[in-house]
C-alpha positions in Angstrom: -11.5 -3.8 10.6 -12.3 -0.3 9.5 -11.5 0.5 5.9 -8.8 2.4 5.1 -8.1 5.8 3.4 -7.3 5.7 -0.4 -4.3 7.5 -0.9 -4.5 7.4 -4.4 -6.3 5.8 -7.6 -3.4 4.7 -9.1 -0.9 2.6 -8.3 2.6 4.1 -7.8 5.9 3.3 -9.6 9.3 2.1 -7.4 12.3 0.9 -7.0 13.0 -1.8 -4.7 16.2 -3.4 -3.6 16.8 -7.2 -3.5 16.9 -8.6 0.2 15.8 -5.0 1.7 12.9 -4.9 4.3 9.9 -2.5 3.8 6.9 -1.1 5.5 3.8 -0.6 2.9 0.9 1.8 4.4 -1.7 0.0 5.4 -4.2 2.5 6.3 -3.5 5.0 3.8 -3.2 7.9 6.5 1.0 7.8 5.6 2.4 11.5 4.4 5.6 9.2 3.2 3.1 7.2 0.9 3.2 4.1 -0.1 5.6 3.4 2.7 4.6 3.7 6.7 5.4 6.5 8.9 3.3 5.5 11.6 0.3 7.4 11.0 -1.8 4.2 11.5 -1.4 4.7 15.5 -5.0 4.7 16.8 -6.3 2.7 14.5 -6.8 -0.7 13.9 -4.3 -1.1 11.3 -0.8 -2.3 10.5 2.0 -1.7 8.0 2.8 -4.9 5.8 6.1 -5.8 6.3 8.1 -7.6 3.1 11.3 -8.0 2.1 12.1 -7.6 -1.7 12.8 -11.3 -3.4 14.3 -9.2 -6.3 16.0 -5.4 -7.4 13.7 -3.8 -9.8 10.8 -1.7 -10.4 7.5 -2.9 -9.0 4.2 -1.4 -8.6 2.7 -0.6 -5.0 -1.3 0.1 -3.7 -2.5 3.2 -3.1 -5.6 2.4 -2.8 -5.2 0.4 0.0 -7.6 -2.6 -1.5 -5.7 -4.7 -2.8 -5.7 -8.8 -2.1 -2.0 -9.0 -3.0 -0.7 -6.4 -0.3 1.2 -4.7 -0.7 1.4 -5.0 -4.9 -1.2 -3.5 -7.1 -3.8 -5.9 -8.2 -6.1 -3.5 -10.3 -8.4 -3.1 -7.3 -8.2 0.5 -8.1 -10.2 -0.1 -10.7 -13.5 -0.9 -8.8 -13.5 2.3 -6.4 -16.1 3.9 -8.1 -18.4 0.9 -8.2 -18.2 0.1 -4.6 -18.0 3.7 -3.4 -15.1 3.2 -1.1 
């Protein structure tokens, strides 16, 4: 699987509703970041679907590597030493 675009280098900040599905950006190619729009067509990735467990604020990837998609793990701060 290709890597994909970094949208950003920091996480971003939202709001998410208790039982409410979502579509987190996969690729990083979305102009309605962090959430899909279908810009991923043609490539070899996929939205990550999830479903809020709970109402709050929570923080979302925009860097696109993180191993608890689609919630910000700090991987944002390793870009620079792994050149991605």
């Amino acid at each position: 699987m290709s890597k994909p675009e970094i949208a950003d280098t920091q996480p971003v900040e939202v709001v998410l509703e208790a039982g409410k599905k979502y579509a987190w950006c996969s690729c990083g190619r979305s102009k309605t970041q962090p959430y899909c729009d279908g810009s991923h067509k043609g490539s070899d990735h996929r939205p990550v679907l999830f479903t809020a467990q709970k109402s709050g604020e929570a923080w979302l990837c925009m860097c696109k590597r993180t191993h608890d998609q689609p919630f910000c793990d700090g991987s944002h701060n390793n870009l620079e030493q792994t050149n991605d």
